[in-house]
PDB file of N, CA, C, O and CB in Angstrom:
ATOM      1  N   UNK A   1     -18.561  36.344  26.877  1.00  0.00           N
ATOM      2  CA  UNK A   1     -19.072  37.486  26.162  1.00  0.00           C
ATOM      3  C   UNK A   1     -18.756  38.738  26.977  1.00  0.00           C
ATOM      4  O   UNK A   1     -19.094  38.881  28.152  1.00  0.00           O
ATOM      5  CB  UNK A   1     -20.598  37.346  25.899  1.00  0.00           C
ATOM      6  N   UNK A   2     -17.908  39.859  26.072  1.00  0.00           N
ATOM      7  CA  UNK A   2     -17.954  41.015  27.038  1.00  0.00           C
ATOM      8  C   UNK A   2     -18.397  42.255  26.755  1.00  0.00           C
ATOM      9  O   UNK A   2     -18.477  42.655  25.594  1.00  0.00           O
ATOM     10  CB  UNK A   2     -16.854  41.259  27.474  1.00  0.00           C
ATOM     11  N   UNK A   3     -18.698  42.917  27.702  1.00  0.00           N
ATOM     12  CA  UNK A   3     -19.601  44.144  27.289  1.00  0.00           C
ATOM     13  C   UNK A   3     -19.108  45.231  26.498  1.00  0.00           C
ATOM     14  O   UNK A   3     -17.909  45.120  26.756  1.00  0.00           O
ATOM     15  CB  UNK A   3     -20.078  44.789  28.407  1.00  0.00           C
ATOM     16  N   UNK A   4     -19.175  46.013  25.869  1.00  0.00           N
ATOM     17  CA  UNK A   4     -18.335  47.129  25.460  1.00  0.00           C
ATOM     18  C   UNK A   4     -18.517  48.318  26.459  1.00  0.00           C
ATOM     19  O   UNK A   4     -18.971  47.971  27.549  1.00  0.00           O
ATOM     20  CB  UNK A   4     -18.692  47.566  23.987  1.00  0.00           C
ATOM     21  N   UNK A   5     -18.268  49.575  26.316  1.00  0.00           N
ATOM     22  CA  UNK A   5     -18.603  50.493  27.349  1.00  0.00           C
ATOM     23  C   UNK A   5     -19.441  51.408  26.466  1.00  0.00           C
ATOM     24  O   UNK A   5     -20.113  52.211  27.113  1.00  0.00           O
ATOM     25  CB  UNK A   5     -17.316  51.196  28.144  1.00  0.00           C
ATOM     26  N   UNK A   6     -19.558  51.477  25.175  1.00  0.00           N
ATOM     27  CA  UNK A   6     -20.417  52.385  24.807  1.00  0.00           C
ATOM     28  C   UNK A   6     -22.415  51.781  25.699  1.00  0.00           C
ATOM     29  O   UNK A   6     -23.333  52.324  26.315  1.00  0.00           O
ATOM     30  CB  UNK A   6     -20.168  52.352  22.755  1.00  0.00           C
ATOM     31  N   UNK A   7     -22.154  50.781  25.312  1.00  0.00           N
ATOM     32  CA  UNK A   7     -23.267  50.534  25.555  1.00  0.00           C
ATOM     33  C   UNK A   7     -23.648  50.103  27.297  1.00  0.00           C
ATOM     34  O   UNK A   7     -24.722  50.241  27.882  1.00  0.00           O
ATOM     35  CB  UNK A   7     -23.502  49.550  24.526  1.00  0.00           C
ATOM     36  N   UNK A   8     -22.594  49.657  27.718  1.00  0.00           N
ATOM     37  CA  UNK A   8     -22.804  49.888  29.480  1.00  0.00           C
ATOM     38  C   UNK A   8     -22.433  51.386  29.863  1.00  0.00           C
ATOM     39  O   UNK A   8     -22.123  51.362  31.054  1.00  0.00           O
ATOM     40  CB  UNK A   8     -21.635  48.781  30.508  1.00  0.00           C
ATOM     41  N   UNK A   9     -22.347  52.497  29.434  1.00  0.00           N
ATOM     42  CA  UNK A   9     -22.758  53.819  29.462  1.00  0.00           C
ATOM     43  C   UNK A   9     -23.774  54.261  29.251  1.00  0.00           C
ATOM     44  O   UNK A   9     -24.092  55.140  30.052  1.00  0.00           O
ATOM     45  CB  UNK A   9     -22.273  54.398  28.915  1.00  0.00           C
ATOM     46  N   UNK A  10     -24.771  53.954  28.177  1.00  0.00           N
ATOM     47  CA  UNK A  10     -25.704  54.093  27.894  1.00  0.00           C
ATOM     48  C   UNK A  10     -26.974  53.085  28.764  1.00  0.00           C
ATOM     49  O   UNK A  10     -28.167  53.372  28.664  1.00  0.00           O
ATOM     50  CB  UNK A  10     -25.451  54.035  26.612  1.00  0.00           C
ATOM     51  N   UNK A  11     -26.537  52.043  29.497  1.00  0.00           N
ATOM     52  CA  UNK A  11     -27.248  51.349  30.521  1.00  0.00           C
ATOM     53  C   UNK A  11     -27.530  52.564  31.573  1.00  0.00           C
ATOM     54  O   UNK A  11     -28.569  53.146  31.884  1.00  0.00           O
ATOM     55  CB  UNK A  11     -26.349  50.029  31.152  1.00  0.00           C
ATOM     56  N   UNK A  12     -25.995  52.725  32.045  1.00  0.00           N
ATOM     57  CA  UNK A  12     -25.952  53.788  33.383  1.00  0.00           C
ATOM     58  C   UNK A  12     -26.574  54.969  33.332  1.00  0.00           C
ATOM     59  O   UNK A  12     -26.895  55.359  34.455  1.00  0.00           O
ATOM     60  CB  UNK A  12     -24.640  54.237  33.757  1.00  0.00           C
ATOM     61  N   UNK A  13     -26.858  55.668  32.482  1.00  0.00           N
ATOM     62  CA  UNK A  13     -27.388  57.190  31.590  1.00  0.00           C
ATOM     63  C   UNK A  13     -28.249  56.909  32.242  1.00  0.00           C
ATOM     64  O   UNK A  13     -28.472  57.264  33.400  1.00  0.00           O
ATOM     65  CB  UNK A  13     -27.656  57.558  29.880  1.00  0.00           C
ATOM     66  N   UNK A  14     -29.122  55.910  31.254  1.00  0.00           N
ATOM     67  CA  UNK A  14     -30.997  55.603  31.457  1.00  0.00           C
ATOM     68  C   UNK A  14     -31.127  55.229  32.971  1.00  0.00           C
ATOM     69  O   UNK A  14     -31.815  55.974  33.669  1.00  0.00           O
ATOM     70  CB  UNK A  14     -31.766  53.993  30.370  1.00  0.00           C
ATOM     71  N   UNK A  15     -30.473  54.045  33.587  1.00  0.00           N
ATOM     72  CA  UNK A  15     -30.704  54.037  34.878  1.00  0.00           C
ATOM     73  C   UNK A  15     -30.634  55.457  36.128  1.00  0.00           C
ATOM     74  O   UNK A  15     -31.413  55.654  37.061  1.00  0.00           O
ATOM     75  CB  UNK A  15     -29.798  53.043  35.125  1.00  0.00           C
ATOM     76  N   UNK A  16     -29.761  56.047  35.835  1.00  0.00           N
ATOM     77  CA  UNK A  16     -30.070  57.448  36.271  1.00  0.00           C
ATOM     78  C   UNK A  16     -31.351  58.096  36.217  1.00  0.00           C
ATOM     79  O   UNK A  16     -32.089  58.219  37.194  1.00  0.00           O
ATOM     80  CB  UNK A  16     -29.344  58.229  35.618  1.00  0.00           C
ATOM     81  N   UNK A  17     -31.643  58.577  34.864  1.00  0.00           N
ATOM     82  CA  UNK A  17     -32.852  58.700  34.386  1.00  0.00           C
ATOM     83  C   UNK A  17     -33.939  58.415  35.122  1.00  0.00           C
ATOM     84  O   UNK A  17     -34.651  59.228  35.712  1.00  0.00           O
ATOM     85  CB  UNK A  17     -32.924  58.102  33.439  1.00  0.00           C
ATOM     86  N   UNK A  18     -34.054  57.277  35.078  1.00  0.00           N
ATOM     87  CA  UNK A  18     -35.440  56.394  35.214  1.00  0.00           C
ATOM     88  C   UNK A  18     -35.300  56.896  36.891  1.00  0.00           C
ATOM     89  O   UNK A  18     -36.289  57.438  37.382  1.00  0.00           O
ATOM     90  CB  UNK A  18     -35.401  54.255  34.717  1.00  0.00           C
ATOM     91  N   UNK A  19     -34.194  56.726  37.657  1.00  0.00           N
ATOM     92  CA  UNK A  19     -34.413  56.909  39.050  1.00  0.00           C
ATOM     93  C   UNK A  19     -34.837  58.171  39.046  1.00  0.00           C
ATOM     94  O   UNK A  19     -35.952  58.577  39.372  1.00  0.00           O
ATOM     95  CB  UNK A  19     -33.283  56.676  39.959  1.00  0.00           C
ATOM     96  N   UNK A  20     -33.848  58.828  38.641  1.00  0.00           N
ATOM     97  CA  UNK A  20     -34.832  60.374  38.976  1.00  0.00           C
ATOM     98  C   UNK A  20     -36.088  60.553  38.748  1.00  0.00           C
ATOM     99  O   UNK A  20     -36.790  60.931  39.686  1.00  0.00           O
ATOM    100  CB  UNK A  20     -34.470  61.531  38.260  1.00  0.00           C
ATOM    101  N   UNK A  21     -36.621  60.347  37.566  1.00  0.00           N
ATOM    102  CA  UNK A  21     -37.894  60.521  37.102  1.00  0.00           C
ATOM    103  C   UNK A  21     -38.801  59.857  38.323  1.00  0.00           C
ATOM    104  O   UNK A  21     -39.569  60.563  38.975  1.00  0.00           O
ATOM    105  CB  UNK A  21     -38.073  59.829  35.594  1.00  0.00           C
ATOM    106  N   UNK A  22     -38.684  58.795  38.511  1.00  0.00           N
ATOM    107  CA  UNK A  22     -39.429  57.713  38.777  1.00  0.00           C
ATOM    108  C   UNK A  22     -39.267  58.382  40.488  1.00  0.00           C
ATOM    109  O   UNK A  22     -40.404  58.755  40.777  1.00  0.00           O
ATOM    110  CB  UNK A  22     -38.757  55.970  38.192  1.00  0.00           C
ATOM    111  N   UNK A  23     -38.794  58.522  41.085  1.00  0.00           N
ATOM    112  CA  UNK A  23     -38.241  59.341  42.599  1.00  0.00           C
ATOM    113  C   UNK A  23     -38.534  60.876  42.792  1.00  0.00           C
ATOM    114  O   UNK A  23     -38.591  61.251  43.963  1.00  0.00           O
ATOM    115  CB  UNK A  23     -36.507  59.298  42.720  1.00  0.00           C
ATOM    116  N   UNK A  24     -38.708  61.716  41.908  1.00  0.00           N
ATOM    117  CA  UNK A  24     -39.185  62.781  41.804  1.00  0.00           C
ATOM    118  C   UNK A  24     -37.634  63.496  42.317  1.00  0.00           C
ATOM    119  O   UNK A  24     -37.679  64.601  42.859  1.00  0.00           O
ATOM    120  CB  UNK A  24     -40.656  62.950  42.628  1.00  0.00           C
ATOM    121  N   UNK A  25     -36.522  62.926  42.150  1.00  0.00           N
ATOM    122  CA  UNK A  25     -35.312  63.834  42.629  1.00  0.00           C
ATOM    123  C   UNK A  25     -34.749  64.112  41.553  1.00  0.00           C
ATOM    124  O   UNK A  25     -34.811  63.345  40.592  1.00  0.00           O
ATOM    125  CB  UNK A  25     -34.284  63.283  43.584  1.00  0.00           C
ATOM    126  N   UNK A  26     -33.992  65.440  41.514  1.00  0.00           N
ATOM    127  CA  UNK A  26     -33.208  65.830  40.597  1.00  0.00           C
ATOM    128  C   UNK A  26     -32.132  65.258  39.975  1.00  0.00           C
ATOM    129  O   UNK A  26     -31.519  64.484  40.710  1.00  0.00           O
ATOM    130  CB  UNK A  26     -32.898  66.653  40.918  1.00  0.00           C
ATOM    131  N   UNK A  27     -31.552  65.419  38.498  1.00  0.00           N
ATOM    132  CA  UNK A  27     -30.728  64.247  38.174  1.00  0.00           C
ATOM    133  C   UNK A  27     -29.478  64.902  39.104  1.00  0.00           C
ATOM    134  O   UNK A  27     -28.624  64.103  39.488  1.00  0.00           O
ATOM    135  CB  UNK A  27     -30.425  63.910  36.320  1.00  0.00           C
ATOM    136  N   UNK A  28     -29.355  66.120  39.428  1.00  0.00           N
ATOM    137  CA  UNK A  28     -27.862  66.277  40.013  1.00  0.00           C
ATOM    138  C   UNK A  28     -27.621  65.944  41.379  1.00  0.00           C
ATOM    139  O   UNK A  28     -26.481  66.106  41.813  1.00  0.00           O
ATOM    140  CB  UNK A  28     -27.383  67.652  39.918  1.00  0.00           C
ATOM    141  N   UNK A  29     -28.688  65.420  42.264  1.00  0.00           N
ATOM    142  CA  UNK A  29     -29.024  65.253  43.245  1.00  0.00           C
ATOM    143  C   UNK A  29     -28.263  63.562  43.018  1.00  0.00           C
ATOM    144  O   UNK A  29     -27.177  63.339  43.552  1.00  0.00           O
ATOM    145  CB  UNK A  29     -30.615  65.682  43.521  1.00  0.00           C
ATOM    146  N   UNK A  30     -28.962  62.484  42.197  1.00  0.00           N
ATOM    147  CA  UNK A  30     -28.926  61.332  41.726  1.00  0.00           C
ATOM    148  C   UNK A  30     -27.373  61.345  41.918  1.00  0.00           C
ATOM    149  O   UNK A  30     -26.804  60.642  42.754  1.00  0.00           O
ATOM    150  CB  UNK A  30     -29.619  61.101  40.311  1.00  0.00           C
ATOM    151  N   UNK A  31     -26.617  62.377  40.901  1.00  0.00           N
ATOM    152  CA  UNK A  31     -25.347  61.887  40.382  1.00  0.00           C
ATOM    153  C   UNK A  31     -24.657  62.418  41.925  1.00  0.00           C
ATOM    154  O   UNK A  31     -23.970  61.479  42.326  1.00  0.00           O
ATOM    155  CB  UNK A  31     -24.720  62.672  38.663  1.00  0.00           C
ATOM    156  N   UNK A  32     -24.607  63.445  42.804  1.00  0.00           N
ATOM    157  CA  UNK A  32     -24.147  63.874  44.059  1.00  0.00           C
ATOM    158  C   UNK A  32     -24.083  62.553  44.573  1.00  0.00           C
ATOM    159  O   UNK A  32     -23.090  61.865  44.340  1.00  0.00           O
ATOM    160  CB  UNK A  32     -25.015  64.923  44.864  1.00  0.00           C
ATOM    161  N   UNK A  33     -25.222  62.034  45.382  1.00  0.00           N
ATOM    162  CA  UNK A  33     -25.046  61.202  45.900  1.00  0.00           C
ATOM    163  C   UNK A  33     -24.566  59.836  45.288  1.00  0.00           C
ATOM    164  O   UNK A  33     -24.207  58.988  46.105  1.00  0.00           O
ATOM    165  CB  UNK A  33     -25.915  61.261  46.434  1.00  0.00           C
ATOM    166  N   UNK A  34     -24.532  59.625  44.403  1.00  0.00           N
ATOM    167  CA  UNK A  34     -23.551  58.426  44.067  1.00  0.00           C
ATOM    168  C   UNK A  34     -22.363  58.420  43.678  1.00  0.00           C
ATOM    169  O   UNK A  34     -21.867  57.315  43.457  1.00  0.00           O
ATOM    170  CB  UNK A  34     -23.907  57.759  43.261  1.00  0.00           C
ATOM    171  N   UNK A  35     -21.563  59.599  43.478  1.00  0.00           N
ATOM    172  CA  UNK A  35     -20.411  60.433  43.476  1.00  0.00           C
ATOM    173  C   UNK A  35     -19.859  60.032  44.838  1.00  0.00           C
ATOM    174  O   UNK A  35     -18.653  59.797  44.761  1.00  0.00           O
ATOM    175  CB  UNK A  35     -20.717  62.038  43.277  1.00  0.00           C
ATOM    176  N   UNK A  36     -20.376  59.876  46.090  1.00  0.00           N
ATOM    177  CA  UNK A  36     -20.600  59.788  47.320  1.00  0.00           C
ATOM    178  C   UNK A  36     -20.359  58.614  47.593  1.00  0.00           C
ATOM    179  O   UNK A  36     -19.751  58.502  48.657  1.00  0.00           O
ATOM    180  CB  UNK A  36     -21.685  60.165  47.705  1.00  0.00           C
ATOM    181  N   UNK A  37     -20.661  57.320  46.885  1.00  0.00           N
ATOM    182  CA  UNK A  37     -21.107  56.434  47.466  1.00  0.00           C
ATOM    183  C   UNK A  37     -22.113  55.888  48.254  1.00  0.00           C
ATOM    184  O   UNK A  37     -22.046  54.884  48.963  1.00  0.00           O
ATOM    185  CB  UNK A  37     -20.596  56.363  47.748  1.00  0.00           C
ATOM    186  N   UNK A  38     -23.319  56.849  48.015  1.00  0.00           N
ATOM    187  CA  UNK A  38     -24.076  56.640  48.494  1.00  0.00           C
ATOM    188  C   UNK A  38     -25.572  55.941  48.008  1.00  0.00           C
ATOM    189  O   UNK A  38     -25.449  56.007  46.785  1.00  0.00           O
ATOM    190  CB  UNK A  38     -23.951  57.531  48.904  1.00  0.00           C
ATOM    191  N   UNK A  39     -26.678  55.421  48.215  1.00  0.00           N
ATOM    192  CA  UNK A  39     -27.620  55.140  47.544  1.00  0.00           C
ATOM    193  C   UNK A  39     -28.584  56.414  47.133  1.00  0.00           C
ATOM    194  O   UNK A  39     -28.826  57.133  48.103  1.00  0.00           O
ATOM    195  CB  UNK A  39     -28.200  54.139  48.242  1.00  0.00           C
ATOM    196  N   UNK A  40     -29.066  56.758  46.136  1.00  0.00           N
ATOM    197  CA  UNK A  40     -29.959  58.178  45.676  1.00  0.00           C
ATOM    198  C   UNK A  40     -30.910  57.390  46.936  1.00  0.00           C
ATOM    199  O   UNK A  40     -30.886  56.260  47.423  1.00  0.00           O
ATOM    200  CB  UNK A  40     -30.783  58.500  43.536  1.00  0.00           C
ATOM    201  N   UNK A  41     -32.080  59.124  47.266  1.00  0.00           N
ATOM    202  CA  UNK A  41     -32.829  58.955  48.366  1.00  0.00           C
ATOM    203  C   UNK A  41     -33.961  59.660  47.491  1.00  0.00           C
ATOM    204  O   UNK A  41     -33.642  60.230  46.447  1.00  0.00           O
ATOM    205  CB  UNK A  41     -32.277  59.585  49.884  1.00  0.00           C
ATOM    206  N   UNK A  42     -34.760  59.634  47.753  1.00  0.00           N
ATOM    207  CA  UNK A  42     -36.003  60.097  46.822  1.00  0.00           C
ATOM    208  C   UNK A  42     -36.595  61.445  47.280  1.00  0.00           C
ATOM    209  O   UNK A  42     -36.503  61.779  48.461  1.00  0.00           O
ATOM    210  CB  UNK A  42     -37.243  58.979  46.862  1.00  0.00           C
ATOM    211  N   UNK A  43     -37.221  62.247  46.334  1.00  0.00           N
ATOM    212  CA  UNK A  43     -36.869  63.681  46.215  1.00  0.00           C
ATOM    213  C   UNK A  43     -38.024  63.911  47.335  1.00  0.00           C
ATOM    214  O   UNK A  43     -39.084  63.345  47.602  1.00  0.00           O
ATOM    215  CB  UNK A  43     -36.995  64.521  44.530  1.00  0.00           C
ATOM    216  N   UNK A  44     -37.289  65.037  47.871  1.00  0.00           N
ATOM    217  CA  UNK A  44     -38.276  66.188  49.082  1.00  0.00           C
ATOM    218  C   UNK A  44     -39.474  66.462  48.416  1.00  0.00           C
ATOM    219  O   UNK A  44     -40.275  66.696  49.322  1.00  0.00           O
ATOM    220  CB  UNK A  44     -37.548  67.923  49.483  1.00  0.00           C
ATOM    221  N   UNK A  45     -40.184  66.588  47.086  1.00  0.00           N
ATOM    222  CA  UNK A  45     -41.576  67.463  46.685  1.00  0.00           C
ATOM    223  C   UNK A  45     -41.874  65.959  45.935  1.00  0.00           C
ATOM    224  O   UNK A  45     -41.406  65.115  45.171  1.00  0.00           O
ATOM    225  CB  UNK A  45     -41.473  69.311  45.491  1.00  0.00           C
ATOM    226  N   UNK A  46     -43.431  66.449  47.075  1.00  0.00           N
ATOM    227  CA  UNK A  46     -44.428  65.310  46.927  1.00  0.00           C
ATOM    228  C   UNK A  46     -45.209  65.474  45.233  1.00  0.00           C
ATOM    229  O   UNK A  46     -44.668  66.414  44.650  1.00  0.00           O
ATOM    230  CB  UNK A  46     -45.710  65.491  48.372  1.00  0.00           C
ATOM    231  N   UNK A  47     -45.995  64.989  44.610  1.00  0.00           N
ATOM    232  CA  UNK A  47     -46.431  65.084  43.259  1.00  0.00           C
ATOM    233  C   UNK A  47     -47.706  66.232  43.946  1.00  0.00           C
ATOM    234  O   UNK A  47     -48.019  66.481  45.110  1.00  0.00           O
ATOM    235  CB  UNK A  47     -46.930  63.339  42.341  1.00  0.00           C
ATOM    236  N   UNK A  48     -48.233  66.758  42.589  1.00  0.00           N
ATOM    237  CA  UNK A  48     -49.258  67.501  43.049  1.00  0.00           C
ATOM    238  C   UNK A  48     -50.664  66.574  42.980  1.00  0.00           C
ATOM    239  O   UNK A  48     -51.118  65.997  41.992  1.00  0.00           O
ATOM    240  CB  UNK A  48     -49.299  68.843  42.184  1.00  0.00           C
ATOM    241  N   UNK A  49     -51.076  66.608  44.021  1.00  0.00           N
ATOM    242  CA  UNK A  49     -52.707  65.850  44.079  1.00  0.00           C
ATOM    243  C   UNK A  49     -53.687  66.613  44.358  1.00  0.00           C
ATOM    244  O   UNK A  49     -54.591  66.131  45.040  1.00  0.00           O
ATOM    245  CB  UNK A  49     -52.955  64.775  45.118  1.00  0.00           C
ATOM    246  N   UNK A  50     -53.772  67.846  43.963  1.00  0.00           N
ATOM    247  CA  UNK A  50     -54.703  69.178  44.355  1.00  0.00           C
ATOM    248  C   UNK A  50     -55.356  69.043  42.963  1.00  0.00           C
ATOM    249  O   UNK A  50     -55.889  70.079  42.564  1.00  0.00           O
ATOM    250  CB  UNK A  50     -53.829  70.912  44.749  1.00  0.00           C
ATOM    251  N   UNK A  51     -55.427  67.885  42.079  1.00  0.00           N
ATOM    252  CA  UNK A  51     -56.540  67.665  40.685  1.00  0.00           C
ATOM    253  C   UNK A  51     -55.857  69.128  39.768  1.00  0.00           C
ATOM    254  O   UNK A  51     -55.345  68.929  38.666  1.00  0.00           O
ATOM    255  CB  UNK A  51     -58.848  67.898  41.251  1.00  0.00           C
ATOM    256  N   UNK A  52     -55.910  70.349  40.269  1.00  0.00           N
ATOM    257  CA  UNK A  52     -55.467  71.429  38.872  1.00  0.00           C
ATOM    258  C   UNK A  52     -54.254  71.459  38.618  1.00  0.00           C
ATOM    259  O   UNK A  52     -53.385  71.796  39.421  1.00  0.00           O
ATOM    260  CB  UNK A  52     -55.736  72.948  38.973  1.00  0.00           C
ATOM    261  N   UNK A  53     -54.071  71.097  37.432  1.00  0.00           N
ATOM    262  CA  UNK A  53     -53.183  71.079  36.547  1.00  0.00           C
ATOM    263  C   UNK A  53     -52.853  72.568  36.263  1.00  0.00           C
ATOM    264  O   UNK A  53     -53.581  73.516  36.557  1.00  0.00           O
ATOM    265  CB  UNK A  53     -53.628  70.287  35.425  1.00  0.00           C
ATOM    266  N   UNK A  54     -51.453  72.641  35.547  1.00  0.00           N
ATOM    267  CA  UNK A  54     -50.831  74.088  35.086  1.00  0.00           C
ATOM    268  C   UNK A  54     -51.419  74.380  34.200  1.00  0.00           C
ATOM    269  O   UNK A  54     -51.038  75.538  34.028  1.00  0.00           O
ATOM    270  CB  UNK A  54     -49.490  74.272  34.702  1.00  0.00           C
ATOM    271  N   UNK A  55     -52.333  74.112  33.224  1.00  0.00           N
ATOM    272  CA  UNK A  55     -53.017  74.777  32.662  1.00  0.00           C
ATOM    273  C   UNK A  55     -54.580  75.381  33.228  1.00  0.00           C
ATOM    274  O   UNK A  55     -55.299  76.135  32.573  1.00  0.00           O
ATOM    275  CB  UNK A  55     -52.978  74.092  31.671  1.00  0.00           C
ATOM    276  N   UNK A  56     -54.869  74.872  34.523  1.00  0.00           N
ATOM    277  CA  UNK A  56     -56.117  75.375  35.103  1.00  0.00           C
ATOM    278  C   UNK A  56     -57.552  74.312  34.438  1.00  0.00           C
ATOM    279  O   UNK A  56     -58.727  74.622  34.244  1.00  0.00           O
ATOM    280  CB  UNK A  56     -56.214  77.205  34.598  1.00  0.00           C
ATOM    281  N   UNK A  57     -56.888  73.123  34.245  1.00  0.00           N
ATOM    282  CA  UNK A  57     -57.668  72.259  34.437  1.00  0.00           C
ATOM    283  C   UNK A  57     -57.667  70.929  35.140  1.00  0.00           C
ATOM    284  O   UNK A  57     -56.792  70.071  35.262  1.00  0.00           O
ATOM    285  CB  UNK A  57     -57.907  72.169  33.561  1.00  0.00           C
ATOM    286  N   UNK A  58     -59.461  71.050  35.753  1.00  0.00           N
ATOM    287  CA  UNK A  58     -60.057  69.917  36.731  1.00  0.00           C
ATOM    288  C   UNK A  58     -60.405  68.946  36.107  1.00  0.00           C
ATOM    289  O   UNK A  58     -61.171  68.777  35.158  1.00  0.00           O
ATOM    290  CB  UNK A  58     -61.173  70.213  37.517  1.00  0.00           C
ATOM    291  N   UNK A  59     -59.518  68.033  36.963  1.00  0.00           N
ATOM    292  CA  UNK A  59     -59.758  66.524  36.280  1.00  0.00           C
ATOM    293  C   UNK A  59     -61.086  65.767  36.884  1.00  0.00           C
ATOM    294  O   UNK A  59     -60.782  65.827  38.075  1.00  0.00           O
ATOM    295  CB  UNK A  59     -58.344  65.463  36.629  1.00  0.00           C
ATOM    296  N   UNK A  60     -62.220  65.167  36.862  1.00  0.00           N
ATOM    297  CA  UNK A  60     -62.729  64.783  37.963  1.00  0.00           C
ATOM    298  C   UNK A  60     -63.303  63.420  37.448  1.00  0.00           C
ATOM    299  O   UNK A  60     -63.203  62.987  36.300  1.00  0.00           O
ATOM    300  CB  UNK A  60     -63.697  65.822  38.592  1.00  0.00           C
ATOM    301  N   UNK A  61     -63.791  62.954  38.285  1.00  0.00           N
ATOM    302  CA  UNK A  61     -64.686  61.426  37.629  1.00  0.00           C
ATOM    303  C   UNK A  61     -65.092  61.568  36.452  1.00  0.00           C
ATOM    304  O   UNK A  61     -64.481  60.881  35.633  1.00  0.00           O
ATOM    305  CB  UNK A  61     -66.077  60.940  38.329  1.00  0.00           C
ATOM    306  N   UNK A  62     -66.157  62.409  35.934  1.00  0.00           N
ATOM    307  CA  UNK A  62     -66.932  62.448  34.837  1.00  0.00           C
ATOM    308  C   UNK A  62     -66.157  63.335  33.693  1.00  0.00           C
ATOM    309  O   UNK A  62     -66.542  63.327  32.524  1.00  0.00           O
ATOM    310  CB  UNK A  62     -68.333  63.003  35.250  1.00  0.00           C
ATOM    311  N   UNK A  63     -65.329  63.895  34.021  1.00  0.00           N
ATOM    312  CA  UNK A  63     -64.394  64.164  32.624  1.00  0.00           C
ATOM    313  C   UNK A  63     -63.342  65.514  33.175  1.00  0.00           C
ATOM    314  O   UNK A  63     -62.764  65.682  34.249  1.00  0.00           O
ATOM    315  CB  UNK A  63     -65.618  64.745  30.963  1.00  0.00           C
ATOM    316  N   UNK A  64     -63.390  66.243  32.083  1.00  0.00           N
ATOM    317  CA  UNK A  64     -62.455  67.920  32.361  1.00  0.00           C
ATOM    318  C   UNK A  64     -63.231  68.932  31.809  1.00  0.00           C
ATOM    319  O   UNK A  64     -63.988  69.048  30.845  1.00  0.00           O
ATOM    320  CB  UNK A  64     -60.799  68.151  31.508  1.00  0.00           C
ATOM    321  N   UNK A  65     -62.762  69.716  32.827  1.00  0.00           N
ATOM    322  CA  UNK A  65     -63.470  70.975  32.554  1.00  0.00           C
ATOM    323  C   UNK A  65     -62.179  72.663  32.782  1.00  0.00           C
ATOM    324  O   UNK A  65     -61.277  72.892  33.587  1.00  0.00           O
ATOM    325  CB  UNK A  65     -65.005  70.889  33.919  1.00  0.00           C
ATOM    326  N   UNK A  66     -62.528  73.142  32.084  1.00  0.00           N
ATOM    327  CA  UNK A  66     -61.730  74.715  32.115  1.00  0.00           C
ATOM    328  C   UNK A  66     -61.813  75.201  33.341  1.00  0.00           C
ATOM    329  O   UNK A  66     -62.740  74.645  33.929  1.00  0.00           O
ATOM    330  CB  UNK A  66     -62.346  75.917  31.168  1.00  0.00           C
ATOM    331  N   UNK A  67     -61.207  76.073  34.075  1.00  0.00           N
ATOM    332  CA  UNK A  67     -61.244  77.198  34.802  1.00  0.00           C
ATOM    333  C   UNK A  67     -60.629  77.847  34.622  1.00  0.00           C
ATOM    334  O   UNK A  67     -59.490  77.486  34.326  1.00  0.00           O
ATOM    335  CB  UNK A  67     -61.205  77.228  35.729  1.00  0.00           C
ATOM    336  N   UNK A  68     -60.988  79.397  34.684  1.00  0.00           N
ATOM    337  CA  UNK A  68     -60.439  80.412  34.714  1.00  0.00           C
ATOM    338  C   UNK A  68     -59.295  80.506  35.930  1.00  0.00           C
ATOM    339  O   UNK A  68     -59.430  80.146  37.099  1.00  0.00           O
ATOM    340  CB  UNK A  68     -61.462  81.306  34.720  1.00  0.00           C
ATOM    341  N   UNK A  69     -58.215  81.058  35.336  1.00  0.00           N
ATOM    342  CA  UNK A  69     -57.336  81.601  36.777  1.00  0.00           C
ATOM    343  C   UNK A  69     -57.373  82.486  36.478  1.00  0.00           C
ATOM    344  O   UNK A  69     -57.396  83.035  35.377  1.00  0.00           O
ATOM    345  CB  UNK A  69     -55.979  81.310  37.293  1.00  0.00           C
ATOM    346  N   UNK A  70     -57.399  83.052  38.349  1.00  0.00           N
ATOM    347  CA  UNK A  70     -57.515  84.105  38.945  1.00  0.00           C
ATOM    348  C   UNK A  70     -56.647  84.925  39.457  1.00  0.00           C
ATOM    349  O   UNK A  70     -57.025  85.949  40.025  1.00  0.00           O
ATOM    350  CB  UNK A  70     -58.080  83.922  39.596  1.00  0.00           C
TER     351      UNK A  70
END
C-alpha cells in the first residue's frame, strides 16, 4: 500500500502545528530549525500563570470575577 503525497503533506502540516502549539514556539521557528536539520526546541515564553487573563479576569477556586484595568 502506498501513500499519496497529498495526504502525507497534510500529515506534515498538522504535525508542525501541533508542535508549535503544543511547545509554545513559533511555526517559523519549527520550520527554521528543521530546514536545518535540526530537532524544533521549545519556545523561550513560559505560559502566563499570573491567573489574569486579557480580558482582566480572575480565575480562582470558587469561580470568576471582573476587574477593572487600570
Amino acid at each position: 500500500m502506498a501513500l499519496s503525497g497529498l495526504p502525507l503533506a497534510y500529515l506534515a502540516v498538522g504535525g508542525i502545528l501541533v508542535w508549535s502549539g503544543v511547545e509554545n514556539t513559533p511555526v517559523t521557528d519549527v520550520l527554521r530549525s528543521l530546514s536545518r536539520g535540526q530537532a524544533p526546541a521549545a519556545g523561550p515564553y513560559p505560559p502566563d500563570t499570573s491567573g489574569v487573563g486579557q480580558a482582566g479576569i480572575t480565575i480562582t477556586g470558587a469561580g470568576a470575577s471582573r476587574q477593572a484595568r487600570r
